[in-house]
C-alpha positions in Angstrom: -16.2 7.6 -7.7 -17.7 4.3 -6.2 -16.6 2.3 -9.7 -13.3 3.7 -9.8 -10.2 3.2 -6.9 -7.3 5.0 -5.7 -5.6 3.3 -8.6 -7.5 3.4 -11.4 -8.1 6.6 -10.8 -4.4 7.7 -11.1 -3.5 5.6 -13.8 -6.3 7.7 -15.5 -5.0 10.9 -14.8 -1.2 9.2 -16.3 -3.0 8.2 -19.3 -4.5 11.6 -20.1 -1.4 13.5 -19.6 1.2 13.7 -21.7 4.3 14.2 -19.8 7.4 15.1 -21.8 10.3 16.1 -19.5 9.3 13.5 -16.7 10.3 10.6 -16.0 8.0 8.1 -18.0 7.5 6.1 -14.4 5.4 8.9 -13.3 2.6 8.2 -11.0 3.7 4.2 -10.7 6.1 4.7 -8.1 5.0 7.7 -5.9 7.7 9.4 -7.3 8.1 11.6 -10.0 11.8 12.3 -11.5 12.2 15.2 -13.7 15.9 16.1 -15.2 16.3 19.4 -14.8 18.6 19.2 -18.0 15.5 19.2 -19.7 14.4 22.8 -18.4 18.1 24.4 -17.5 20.0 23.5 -20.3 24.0 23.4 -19.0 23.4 24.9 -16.3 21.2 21.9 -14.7 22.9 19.0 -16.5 23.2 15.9 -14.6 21.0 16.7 -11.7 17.2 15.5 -11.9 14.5 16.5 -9.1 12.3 13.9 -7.6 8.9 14.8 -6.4 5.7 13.3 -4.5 3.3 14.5 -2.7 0.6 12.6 -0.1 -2.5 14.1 1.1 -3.8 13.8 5.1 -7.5 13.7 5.1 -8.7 13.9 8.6 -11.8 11.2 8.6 -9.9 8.5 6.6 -5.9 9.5 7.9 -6.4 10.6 11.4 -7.4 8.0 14.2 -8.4 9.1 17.6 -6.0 10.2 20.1 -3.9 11.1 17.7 -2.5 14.9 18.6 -2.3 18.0 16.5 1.6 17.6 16.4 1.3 14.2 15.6 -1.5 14.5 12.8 1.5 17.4 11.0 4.2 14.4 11.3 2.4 11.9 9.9 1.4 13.8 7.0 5.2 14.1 6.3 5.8 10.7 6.6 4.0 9.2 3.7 5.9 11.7 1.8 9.5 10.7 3.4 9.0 7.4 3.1 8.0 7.5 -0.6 11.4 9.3 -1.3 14.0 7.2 1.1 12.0 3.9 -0.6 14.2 4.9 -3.5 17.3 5.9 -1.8 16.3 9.4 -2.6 16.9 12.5 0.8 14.5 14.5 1.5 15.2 18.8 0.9 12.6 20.8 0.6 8.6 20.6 1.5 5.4 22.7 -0.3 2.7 22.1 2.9 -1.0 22.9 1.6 -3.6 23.4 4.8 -7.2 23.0 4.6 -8.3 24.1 8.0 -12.2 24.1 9.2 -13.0 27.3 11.2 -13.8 25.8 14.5 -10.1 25.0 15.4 -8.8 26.9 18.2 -5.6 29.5 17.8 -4.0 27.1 20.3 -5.0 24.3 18.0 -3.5 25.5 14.9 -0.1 26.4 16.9 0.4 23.0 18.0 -0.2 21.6 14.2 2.4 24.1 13.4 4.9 22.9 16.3 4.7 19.6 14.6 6.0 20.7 11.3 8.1 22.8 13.0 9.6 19.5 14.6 9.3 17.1 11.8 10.8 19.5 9.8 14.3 19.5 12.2 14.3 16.0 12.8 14.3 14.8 9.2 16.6 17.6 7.9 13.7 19.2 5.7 13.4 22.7 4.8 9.6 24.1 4.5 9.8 26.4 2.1 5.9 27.0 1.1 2.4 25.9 0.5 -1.3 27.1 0.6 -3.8 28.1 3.3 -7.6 27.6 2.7 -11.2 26.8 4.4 -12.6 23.2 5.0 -14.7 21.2 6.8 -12.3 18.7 8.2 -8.4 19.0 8.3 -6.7 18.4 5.0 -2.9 18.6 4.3 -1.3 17.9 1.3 2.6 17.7 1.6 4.7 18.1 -1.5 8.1 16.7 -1.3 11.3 17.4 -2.9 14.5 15.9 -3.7 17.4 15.6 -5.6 19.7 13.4 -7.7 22.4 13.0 -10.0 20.9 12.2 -13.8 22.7 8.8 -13.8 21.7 7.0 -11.0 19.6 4.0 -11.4 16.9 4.5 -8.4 15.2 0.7 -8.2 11.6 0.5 -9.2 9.0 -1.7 -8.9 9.0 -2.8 -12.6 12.9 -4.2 -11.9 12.8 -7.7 -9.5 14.2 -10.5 -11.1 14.0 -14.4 -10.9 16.2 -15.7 -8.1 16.1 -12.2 -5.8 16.2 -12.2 -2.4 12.9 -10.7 -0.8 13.8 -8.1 2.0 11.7 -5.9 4.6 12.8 -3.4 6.9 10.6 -4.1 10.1 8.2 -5.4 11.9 4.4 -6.3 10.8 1.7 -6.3 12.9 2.2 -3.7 15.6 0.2 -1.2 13.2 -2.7 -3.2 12.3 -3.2 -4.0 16.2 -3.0 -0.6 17.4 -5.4 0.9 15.2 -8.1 -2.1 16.5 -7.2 -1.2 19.7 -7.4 2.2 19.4 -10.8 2.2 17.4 -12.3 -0.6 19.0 -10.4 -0.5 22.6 -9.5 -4.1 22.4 -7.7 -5.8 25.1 -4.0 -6.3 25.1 -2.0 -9.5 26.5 0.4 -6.8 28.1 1.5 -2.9 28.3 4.4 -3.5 26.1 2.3 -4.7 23.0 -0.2 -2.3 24.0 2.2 0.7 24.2 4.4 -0.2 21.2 0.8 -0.7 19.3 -0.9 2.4 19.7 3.0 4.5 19.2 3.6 2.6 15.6 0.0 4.1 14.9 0.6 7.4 16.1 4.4 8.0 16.1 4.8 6.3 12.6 8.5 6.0 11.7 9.7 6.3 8.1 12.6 3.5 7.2 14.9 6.7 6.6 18.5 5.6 7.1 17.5 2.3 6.1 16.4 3.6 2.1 19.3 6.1 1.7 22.1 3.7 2.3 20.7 0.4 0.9 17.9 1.3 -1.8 21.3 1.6 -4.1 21.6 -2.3 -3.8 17.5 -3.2 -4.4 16.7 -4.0 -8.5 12.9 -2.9 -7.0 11.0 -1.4 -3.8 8.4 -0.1 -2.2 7.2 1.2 1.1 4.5 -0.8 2.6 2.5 2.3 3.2 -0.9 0.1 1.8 -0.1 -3.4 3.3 2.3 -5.9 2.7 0.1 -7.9 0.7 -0.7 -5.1 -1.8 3.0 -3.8 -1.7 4.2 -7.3 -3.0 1.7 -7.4 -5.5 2.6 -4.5 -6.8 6.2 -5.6 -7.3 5.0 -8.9 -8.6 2.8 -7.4 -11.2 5.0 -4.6 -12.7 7.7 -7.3 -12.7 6.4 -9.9 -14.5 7.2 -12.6 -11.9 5.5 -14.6 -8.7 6.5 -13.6 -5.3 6.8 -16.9 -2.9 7.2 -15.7 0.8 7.8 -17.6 4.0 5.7 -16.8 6.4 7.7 -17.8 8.9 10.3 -15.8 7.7 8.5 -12.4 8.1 9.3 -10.5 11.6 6.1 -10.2 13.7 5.6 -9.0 17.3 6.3 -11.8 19.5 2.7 -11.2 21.3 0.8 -11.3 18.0 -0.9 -14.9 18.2 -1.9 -14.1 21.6 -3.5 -10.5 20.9 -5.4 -11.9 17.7 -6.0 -15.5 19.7 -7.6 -13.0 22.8 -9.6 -10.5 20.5 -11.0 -13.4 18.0 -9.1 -11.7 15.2 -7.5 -13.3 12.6 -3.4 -13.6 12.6 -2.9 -13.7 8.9 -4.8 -10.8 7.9 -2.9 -8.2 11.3 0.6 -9.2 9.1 -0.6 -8.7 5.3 -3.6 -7.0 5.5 -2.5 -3.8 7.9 -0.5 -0.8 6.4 0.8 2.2 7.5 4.0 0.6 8.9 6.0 2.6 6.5 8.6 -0.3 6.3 10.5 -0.8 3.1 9.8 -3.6 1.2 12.7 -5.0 -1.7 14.1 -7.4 -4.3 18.2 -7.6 -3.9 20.3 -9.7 -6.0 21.9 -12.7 -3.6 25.4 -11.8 -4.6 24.9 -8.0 -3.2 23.7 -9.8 0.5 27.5 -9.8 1.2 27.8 -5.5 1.0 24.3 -5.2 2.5 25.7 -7.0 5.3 28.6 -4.5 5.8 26.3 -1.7 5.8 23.5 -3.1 8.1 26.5 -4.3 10.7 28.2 -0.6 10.4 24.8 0.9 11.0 23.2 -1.3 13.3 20.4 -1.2 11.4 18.2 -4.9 10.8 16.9 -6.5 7.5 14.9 -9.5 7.4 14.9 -12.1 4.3 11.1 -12.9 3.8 11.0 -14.7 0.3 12.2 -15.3 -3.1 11.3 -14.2 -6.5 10.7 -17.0 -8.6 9.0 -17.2 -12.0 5.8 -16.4 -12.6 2.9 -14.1 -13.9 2.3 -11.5 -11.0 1.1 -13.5 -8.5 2.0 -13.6 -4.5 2.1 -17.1 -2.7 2.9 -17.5 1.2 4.4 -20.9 2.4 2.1 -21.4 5.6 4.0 -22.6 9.1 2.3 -26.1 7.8 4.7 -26.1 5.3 1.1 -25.8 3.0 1.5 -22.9 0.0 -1.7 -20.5 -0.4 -2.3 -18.1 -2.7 -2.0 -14.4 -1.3 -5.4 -12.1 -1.5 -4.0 -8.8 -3.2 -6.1 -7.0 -0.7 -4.9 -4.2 1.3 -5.6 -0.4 1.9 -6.6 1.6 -1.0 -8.7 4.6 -1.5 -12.1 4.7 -2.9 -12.1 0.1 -2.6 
């Protein structure tokens, strides 16, 4: 395992497999689409089913203080956001346990109260899954949806030169609340402190933000592994350079002043963090005019971070010197 990561290793498991009824995307966009056309003849024509799944291990996925309720929501989350990334709703959940014998009946019943409530507030039925021994929590949550056959969902293969670079939140709240959490660093007040430690253990799937605008993205992704890595991923399966402003990229307003107080470095809380579950895409500038509509209607914010320009696959970030750097494609992966 220690010459292979998170990403090698799947794009081994593509390579071996030969998939004939799936979408040929599998695996490089945490989704999978089949058409169900394929399988159903007539009586599924024009309707294909999109799939992921996202496993919760408990000593790399759960930090401390984080409850049993909260531990069942967050492994639902990943899975979410993978889907509403790409405009797709959530239906239907598979949930897999693996449970170690030394949790308490009481312990297990508020795990179960968090998929219960999960469940209910994202509109998702539970409709299986697996029970089974082992030494630390483990949940694997396999997510369904559905789709008509003809609708283009974006990928991270389609930004184009001259797109608009959008995110749905905030980065940086994440990255500080899990140091503060781990390490119990000081805070320049209760709000950062508070909203910190909740975007770490409430986290908060861009839901209505996919559904309604992932139609207008030509690519996206959720930035579930940083931004850094989530851009390079874009760049690189595009075929172009990413340039982003960093002055353009919505940060807590505290943020200087928590990495200034802790000796951390402000750069790396921003594009180096993960977990925010944000939505990260490439629009065409002449579909900023509906977007507009639809984030007015729906009180709902997007922030313009950068341009696509052309290029090979590489990030850059113009600095608040007005200095360009290249971006490290660092961020969190499995097995680095």
């Amino acid at each position: 395992m220690r010459k292979f990561n998170e990403k090698q290793i799947l794009n081994l498991i593509i390579s071996r497999f030969g998939f004939q009824n799936i979408d040929p995307w599998f695996g490089k966009d945490d989704i999978s689409v089949i058409s169900l056309s394929s399988v159903g003849g007539e009586i599924y024509g024009g309707v294909s089913l999109a799939v992921t799944c996202d496993m919760l291990v408990e000593h790399t996925d759960v930090p401390t203080k984080m409850t049993f309720e909260q531990i069942a929501r967050k492994s639902m989350v990943s899975s979410i956001s993978d889907l509403v990334t790409k405009g797709i709703k959530p239906q239907f959940a598979l949930i897999s346990l693996g449970l170690p014998t030394t949790l308490k009946k009481s312990e297990i019943s508020k795990l179960l109260d968090g998929f219960t409530l999960s469940s209910k507030d994202f509109e998702i039925d539970i409709v299986g899954g697996d029970i089974n021994e082992s030494k630390e929590i483990i949940i694997d949550c396999c997510m369904f949806g559905t789709l008509s056959s003809n609708i283009d969902i974006p990928r991270r293969d389609g930004a184009q030169e001259g797109d608009l670079v959008v995110v749905s939140g905030i980065f940086g709240y994440t990255s500080s609340g899990l140091k503060i959490l781990m390490d119990n660093l000081r805070s320049p007040d209760n709000y950062f402190r508070k909203r910190s430690i909740d975007s770490v253990l409430n986290p908060t799937p861009s839901y209505k933000f996919g559904i309604l605008l992932a139609p207008y993205f030509s690519s996206s992704i959720d930035s579930s592994d940083g931004l850094a890595v989530s851009l390079y991923q874009i760049s690189k399966e595009s075929n172009v350079d990413i340039l982003i402003d960093e002055r353009n990229v919505p940060i807590p307003p505290q943020l200087r002043r928590f990495s200034s107080m802790n000796r951390l470095d402000y750069f790396d809380l921003i594009f180096y963090g993960g977990e925010e579950y944000h939505i990260i895409g490439t629009i065409s500038e002449k579909n900023l005019a509906k977007i507009s509509k639809i984030l007015a209607k729906h009180r709902l914010d997007l922030f313009v971070i950068g341009k696509v320009v052309k290029g090979e696959g590489k990030v850059f970030v113009i600095k608040h010197d007005g200095n360009k750097k290249l971006l490290k494609n660092h961020g969190f992966i499995h097995f680095d």
